[in-house]
DRENBA-59202 format. One record per residue: residue in one letter; x negated, y negated, z negated of N, C-alpha, C, O in turn. Coordinates in nm, 4 decimals, padded with zeros to 6 digits. Atoms other than C-alpha are relative to their C-alpha. Layout:
NODE, A, X, Y, Z, X, Y, Z, X, Y, Z, X, Y, Z
...
//
This chain:
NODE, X, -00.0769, -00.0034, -00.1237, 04.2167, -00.0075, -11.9806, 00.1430, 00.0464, -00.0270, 00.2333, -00.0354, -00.0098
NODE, X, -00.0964, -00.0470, 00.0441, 04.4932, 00.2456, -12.1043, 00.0846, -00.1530, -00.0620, 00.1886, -00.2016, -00.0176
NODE, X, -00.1024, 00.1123, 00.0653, 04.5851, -00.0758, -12.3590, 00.0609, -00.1133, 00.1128, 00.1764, -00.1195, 00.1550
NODE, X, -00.0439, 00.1085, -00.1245, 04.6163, -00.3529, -12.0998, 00.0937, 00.0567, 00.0736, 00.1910, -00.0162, 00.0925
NODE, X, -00.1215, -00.0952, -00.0732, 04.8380, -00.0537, -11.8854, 00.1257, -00.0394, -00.1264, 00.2186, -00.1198, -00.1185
NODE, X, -00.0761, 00.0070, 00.0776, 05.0083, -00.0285, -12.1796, 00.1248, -00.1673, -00.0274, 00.2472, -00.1746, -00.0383
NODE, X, -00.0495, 00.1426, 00.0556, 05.0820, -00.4361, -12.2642, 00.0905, -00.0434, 00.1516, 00.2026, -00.0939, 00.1561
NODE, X, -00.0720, 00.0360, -00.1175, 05.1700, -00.4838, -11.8975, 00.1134, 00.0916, 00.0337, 00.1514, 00.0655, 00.1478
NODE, X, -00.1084, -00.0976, -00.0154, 05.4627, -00.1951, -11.9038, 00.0673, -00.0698, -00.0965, 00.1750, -00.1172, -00.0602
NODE, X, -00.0988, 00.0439, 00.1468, 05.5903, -00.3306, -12.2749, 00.0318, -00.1303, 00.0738, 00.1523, -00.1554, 00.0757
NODE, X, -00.0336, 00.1423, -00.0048, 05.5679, -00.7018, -12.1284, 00.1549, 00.0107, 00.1191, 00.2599, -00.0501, 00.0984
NODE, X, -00.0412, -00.0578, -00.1180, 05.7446, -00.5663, -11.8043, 00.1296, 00.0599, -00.0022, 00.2242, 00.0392, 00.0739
NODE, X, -00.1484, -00.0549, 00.0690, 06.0146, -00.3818, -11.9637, 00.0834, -00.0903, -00.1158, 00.1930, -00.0551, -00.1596
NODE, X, -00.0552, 00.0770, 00.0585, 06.0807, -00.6746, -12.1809, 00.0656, -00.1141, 00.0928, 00.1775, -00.1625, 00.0758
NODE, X, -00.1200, 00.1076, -00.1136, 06.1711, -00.9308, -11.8690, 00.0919, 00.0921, 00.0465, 00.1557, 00.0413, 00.1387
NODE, X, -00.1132, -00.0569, -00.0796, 06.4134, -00.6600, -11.7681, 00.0972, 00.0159, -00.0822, 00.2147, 00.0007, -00.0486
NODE, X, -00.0698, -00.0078, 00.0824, 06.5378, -00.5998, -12.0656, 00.0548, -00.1929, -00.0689, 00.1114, -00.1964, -00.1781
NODE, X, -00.0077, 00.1488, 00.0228, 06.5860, -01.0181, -12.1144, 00.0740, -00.0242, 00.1115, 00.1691, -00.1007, 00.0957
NODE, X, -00.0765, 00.0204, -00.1397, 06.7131, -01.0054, -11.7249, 00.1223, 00.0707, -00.0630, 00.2122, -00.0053, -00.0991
NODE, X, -00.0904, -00.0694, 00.0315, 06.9439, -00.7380, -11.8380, 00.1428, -00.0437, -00.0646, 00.2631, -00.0463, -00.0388
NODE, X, -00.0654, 00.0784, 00.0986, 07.0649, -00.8902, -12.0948, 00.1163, -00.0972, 00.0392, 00.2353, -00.0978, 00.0073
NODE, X, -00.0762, 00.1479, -00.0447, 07.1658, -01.2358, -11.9130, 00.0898, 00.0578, 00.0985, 00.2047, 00.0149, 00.1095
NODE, X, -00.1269, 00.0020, -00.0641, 07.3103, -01.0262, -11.6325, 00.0979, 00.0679, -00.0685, 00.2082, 00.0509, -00.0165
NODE, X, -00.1474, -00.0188, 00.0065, 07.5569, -00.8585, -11.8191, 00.0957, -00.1087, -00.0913, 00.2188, -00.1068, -00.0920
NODE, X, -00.0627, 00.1255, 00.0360, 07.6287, -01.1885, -12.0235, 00.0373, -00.0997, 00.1507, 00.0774, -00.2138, 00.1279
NODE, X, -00.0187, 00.0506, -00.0982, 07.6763, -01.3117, -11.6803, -00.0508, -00.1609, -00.0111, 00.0094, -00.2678, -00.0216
NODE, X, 00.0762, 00.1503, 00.0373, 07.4287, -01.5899, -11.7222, -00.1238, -00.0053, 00.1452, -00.1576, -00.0859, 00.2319
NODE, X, 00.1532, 00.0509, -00.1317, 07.1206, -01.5211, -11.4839, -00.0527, 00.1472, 00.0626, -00.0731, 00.2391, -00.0167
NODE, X, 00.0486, -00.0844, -00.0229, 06.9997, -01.2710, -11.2667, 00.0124, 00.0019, 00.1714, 00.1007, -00.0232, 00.2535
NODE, X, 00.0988, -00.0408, -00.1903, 06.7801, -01.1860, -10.9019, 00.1222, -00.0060, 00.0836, 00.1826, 00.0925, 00.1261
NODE, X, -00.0906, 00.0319, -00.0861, 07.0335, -01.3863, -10.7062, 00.1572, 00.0387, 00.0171, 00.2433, 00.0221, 00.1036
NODE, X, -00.1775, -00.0365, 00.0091, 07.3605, -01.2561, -10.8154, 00.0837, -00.0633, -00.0782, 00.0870, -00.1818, -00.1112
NODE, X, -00.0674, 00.1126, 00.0958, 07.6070, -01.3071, -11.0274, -00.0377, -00.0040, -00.1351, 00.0326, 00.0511, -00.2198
NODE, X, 00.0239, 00.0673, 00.1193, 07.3938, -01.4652, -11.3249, 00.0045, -00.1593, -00.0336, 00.0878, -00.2452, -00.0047
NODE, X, -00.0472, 00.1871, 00.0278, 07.3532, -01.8157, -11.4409, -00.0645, -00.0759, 00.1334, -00.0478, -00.1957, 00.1561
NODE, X, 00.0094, 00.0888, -00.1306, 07.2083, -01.8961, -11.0987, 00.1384, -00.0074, 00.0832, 00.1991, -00.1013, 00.1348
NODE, X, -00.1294, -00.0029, -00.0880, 07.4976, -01.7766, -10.9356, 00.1056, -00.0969, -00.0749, 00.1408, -00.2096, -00.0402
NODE, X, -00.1130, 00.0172, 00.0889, 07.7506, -01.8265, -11.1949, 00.0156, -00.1829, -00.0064, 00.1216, -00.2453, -00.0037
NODE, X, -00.0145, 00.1646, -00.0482, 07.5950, -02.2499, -11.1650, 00.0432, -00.0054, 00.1246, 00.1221, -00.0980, 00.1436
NODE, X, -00.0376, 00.0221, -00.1451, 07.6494, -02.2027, -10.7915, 00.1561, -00.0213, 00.0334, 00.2085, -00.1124, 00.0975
NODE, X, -00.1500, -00.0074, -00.0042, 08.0224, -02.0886, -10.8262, 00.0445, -00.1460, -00.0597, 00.1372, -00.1909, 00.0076
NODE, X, -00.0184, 00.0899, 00.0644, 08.0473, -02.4091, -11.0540, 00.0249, -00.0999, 00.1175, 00.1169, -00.1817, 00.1189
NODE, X, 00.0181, 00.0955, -00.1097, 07.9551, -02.5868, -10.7225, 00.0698, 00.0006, 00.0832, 00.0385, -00.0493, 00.1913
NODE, X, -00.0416, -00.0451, -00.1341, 08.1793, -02.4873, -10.5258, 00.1391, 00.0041, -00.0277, 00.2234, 00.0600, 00.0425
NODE, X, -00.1423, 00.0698, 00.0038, 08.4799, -02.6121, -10.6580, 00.1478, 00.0926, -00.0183, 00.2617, 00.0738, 00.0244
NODE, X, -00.1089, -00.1306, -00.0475, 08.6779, -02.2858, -10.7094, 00.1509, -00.0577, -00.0671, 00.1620, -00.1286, -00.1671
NODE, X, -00.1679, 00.0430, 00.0640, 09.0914, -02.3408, -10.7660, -00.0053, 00.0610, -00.1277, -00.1038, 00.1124, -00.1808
NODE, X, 00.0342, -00.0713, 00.1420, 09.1781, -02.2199, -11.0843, 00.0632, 00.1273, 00.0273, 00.0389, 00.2049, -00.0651
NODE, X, -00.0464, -00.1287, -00.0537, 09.3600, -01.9114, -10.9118, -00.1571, 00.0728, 00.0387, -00.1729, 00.1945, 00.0291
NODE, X, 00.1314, -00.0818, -00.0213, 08.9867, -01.8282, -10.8178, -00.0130, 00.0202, -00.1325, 00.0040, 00.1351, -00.1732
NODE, X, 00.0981, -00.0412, 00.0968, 08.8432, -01.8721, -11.1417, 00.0778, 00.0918, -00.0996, 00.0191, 00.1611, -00.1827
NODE, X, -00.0982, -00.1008, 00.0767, 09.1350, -01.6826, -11.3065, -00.0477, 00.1801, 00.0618, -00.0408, 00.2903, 00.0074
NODE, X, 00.0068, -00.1384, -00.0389, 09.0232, -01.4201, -11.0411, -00.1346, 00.0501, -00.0113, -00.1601, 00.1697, 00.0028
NODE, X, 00.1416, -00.0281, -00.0046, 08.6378, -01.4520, -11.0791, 00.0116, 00.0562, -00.1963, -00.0675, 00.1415, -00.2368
NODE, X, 00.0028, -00.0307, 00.1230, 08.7176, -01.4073, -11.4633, 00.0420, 00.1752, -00.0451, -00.0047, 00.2470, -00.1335
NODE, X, -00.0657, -00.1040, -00.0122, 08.8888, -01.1129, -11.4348, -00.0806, 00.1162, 00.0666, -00.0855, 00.2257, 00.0105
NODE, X, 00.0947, -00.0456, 00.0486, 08.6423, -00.9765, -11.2828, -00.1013, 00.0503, -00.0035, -00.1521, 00.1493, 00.0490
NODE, X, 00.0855, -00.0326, 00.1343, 08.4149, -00.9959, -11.5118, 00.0335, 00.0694, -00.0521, -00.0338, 00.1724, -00.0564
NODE, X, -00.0742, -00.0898, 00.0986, 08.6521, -00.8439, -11.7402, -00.0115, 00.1613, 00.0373, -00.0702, 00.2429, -00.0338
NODE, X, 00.0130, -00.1166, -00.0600, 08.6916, -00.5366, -11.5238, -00.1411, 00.0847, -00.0117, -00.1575, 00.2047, -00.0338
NODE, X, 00.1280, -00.1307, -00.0205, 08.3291, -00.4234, -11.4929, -00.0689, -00.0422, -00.0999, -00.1908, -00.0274, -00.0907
NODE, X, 00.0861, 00.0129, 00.1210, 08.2224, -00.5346, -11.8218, 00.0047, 00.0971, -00.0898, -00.0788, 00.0958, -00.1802
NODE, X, 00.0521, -00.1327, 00.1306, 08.2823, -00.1914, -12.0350, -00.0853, 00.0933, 00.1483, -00.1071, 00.2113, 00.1210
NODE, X, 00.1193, -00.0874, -00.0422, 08.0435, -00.0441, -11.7359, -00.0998, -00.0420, -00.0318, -00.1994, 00.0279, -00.0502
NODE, X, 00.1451, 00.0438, -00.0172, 07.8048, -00.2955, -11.7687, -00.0695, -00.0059, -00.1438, -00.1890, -00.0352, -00.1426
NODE, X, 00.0453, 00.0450, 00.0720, 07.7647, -00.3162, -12.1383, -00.0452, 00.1264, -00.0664, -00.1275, 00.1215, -00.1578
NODE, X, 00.0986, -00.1478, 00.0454, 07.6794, 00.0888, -12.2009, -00.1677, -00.0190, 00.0593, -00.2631, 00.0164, -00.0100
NODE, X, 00.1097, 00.0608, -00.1053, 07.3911, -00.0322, -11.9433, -00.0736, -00.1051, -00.0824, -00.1902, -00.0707, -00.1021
NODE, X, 00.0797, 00.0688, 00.0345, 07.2666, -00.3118, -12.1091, -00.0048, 00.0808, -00.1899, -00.1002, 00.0323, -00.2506
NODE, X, 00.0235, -00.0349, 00.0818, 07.3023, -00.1144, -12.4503, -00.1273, 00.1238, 00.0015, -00.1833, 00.1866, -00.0883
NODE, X, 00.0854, -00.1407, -00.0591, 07.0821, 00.1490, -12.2989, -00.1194, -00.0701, 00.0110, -00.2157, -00.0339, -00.0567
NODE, X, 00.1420, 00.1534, -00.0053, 06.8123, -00.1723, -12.2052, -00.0239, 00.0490, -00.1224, -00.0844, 00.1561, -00.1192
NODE, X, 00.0367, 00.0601, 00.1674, 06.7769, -00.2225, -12.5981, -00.0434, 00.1156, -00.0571, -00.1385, 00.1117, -00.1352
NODE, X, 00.0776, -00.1157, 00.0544, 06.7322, 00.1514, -12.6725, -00.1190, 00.0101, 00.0714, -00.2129, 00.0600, 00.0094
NODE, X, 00.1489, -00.0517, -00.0726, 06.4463, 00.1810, -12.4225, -00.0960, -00.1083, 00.0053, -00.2126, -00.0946, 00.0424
NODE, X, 00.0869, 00.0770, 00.0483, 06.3289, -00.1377, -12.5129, -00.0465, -00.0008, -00.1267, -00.1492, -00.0685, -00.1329
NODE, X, 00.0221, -00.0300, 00.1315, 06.2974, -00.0545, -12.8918, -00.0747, 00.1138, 00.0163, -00.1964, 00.0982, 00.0067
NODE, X, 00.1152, -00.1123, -00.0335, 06.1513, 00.2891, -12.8183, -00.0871, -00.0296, 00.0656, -00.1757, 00.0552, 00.0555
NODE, X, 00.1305, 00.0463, -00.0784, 05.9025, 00.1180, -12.5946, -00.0798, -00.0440, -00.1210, -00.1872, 00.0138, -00.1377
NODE, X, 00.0396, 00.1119, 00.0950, 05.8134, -00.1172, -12.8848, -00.0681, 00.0868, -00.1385, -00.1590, 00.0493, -00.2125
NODE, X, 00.0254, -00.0607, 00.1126, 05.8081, 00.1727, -13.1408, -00.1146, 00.0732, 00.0733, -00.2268, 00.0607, 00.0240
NODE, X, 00.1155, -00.1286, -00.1142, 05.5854, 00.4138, -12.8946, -00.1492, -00.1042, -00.0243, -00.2642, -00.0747, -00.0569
NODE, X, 00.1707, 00.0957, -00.0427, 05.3194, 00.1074, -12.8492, -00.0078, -00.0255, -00.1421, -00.1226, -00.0700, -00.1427
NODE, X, 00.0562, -00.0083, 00.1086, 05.2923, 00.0852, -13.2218, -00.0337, 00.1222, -00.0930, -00.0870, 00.1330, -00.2034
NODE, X, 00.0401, -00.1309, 00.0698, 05.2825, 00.4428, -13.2755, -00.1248, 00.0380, -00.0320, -00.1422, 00.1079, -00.1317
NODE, X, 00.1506, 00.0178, -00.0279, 04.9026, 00.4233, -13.2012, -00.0628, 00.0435, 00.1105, -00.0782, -00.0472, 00.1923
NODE, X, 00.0733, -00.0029, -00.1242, 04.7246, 00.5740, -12.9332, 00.1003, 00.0210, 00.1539, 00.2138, 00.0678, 00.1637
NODE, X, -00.1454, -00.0161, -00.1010, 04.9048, 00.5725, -12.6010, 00.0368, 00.1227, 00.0172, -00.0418, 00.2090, -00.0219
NODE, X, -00.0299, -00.1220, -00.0541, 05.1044, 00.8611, -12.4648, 00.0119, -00.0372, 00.1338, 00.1178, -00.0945, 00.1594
NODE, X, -00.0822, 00.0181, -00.1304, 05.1356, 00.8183, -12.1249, 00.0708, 00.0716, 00.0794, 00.0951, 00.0286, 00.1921
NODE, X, -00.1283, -00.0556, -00.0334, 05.3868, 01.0805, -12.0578, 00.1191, -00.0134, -00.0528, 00.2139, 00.0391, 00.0056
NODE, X, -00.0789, 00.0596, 00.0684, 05.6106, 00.9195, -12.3258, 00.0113, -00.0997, 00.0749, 00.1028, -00.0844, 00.1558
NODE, X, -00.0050, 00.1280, -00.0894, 05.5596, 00.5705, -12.1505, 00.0314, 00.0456, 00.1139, 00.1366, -00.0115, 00.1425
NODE, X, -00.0711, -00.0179, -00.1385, 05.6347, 00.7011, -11.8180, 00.1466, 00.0605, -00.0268, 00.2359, -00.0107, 00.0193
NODE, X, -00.1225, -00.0305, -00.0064, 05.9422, 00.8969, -11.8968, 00.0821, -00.1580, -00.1134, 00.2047, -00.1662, -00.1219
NODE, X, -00.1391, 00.1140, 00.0682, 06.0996, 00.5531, -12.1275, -00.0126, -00.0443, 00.1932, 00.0774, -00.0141, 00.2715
NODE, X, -00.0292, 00.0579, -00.0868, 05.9805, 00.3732, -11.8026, 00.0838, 00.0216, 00.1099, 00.1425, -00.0627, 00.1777
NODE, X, -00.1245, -00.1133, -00.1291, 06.1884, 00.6105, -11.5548, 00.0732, -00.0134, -00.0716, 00.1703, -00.0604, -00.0123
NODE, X, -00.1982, -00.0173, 00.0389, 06.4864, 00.6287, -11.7918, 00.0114, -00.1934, 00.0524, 00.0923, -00.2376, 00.1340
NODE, X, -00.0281, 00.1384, -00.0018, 06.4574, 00.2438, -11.7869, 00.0045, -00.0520, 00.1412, 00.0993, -00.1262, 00.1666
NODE, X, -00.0324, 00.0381, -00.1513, 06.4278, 00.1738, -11.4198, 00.1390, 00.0677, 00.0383, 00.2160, -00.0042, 00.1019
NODE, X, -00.0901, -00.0767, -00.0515, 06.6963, 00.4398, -11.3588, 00.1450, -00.1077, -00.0980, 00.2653, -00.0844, -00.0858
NODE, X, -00.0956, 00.0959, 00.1146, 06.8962, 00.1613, -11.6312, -00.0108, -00.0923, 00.1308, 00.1048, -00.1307, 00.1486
NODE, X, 00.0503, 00.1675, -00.0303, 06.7693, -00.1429, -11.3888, 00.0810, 00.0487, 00.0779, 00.1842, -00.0184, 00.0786
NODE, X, -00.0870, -00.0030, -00.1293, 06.9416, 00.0235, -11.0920, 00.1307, -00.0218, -00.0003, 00.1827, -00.0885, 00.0891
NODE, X, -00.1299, -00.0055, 00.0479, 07.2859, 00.0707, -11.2598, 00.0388, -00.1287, 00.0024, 00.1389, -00.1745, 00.0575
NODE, X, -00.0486, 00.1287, 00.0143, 07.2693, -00.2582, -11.3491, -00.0243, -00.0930, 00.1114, 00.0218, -00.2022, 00.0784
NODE, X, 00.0474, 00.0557, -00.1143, 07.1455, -00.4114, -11.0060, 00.1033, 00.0144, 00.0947, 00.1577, -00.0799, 00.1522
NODE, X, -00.1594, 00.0046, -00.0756, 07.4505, -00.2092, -10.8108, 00.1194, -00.0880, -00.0850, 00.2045, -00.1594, -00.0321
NODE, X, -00.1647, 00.0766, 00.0369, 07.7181, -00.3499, -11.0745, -00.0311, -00.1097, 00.0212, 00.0376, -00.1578, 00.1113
NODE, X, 00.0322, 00.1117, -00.0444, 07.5598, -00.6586, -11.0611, 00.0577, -00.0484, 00.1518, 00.1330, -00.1431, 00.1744
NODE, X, -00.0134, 00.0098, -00.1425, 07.5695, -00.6184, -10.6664, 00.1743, -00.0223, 00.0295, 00.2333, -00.1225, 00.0700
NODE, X, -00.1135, -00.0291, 00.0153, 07.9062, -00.4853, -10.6876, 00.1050, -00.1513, -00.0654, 00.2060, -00.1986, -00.0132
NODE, X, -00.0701, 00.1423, 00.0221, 08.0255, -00.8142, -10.8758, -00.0127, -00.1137, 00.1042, 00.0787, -00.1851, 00.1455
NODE, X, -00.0087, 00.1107, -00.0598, 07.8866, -01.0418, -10.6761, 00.0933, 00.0135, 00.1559, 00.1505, -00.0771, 00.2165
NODE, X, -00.0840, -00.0381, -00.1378, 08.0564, -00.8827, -10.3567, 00.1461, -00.0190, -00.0555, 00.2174, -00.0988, 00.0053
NODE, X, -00.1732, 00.0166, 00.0291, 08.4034, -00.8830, -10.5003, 00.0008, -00.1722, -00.0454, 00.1119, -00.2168, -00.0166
NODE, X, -00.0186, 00.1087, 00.0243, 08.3548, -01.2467, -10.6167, -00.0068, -00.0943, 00.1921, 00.0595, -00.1648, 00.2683
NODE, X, 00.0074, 00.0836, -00.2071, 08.2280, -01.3641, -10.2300, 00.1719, 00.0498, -00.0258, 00.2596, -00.0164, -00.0813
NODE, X, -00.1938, -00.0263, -00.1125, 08.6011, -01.1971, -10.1033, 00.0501, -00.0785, -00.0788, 00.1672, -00.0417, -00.0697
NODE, X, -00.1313, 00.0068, -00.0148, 08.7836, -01.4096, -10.2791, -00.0204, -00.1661, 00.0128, 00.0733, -00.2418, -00.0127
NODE, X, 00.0827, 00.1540, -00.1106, 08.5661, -01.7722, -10.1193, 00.0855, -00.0196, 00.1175, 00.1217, 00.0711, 00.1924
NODE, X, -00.0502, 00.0453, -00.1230, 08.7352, -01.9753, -09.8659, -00.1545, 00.0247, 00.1051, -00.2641, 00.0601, 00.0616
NODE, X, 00.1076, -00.0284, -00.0816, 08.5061, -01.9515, -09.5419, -00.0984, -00.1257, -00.0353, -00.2196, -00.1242, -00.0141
NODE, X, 00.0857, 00.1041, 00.0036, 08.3909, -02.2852, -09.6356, -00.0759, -00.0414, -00.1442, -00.1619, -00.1293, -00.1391
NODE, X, 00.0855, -00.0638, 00.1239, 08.2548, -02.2126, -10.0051, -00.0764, 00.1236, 00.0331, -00.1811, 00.1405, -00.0294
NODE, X, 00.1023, -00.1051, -00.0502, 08.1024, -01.9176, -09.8564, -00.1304, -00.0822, 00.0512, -00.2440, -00.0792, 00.0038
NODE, X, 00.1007, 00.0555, -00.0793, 07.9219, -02.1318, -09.6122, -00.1120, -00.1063, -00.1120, -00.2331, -00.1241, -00.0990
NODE, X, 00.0298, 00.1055, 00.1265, 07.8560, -02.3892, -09.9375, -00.1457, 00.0976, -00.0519, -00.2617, 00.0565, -00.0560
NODE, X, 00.0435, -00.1023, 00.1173, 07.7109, -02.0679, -10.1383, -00.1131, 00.0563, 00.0840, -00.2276, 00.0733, 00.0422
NODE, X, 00.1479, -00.0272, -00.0812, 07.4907, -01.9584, -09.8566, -00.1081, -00.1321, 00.0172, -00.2295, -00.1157, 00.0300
NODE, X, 00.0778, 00.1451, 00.0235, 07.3473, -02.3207, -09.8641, -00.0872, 00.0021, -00.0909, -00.2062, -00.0143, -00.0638
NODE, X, 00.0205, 00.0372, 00.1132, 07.2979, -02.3283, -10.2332, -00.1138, 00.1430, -00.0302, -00.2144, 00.1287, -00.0997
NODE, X, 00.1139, -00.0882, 00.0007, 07.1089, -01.9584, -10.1971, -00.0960, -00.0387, 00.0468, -00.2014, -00.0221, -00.0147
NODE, X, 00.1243, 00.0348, -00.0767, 06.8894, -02.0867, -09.9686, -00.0588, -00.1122, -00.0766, -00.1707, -00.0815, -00.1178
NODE, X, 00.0738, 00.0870, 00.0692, 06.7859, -02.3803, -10.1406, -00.0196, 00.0445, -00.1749, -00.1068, -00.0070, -00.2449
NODE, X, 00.1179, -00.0777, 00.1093, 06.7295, -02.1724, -10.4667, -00.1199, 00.0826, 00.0222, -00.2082, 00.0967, -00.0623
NODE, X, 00.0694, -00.1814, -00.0917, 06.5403, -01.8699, -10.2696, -00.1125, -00.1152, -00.0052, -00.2070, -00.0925, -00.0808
NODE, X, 00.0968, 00.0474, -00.0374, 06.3301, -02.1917, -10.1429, -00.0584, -00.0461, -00.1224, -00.1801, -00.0291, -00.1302
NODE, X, 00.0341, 00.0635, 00.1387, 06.2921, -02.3533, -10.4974, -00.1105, 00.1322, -00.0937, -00.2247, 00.1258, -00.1394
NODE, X, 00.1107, -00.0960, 00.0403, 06.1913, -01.9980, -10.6263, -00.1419, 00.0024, 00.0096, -00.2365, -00.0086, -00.0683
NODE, X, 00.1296, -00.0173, -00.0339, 05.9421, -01.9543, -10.4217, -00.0968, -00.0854, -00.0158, -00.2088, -00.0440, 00.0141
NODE, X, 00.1206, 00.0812, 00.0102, 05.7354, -02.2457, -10.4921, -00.0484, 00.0504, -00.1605, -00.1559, 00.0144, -00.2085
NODE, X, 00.0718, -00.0056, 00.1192, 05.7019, -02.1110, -10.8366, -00.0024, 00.1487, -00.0298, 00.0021, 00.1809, -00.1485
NODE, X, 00.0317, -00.1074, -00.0111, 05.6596, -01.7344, -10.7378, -00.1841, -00.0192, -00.0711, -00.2456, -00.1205, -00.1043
NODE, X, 00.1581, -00.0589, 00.0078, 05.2783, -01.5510, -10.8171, -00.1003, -00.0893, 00.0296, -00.0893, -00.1416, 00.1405
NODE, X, 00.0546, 00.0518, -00.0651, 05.0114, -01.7311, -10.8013, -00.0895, 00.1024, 00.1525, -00.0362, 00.2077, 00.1872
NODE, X, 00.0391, -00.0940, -00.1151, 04.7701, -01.5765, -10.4705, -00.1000, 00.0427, -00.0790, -00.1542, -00.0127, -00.1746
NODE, X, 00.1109, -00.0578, 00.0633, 04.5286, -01.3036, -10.5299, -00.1028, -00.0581, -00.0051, -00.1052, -00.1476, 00.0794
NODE, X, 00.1418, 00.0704, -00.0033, 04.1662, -01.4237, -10.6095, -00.0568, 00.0557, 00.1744, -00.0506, 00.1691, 00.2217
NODE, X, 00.0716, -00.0427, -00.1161, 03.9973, -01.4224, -10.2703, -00.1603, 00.0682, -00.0283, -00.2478, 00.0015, -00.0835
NODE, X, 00.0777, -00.0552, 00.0344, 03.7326, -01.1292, -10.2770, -00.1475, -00.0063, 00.1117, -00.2496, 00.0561, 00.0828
//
């Protein structure tokens, strides 16, 4: 039981640390600005005075975001070393997993934080575009969300 706890925390802390990753490469991430977004902006036709300003930034909150995702990789390596140490600890595994969530948040506000300064600088009618293009990912998601619990 403990092991299976175990494999599902390591697996668990590895999509975040893989999410992590992409959002501060500004590639992909839980509806912001990653490579979903970052294709969306593509769509939406920005002047090059936007993308000069969407670039920028990037630039700006990228020495916050990359102590953050360097912090991922330590608590994903100490995860990795812990589960081959041999028997579990599970007061070791809970405190990486708390430092590491307390990582996910950091990176979830800057994340947040980017994507809000990128909206302000959308005409009203790329806004309206970009709320379109959420919604028809959000809906796309969901068809390939969880499957349903076993009926008991």
């Amino acid at each position: 039981m403990k092991s299976t706890r175990t494999r599902i925390l390591i697996i668990g802390v590895a999509v975040l640390l893989v999410a992590a990753a992409a959002i501060a490469e500004g590639r992909h991430g839980f509806g912001g600005p990653g490579a979903d977004f970052h294709h969306m902006l593509r769509q939406l036709d920005l002047t090059s005075d936007q993308q000069t300003q969407v670039k920028a930034i990037w630039e700006k909150e990228k020495p916050a975001m990359q102590p953050l995702m360097q912090q991922m990789k330590q608590n994903h390596d100490a995860m990795k070393a812990l589960e081959a140490s041999g028997p579990f600890d599970e007061a070791k595994t809970r405190a990486l997993a708390t430092q590491n969530s307390q990582t996910m948040v950091e990176l979830q506000v800057g994340h947040a934080r980017i994507r809000a300064e990128i909206v302000q600088i959308l005409t009203p009618d790329q806004k309206t575009k970009l709320a379109q293009l959420e919604a028809e990912h959000e809906s796309h998601m969901g068809k390939h969300g969880p499957p349903p619990p076993p009926e008991e």
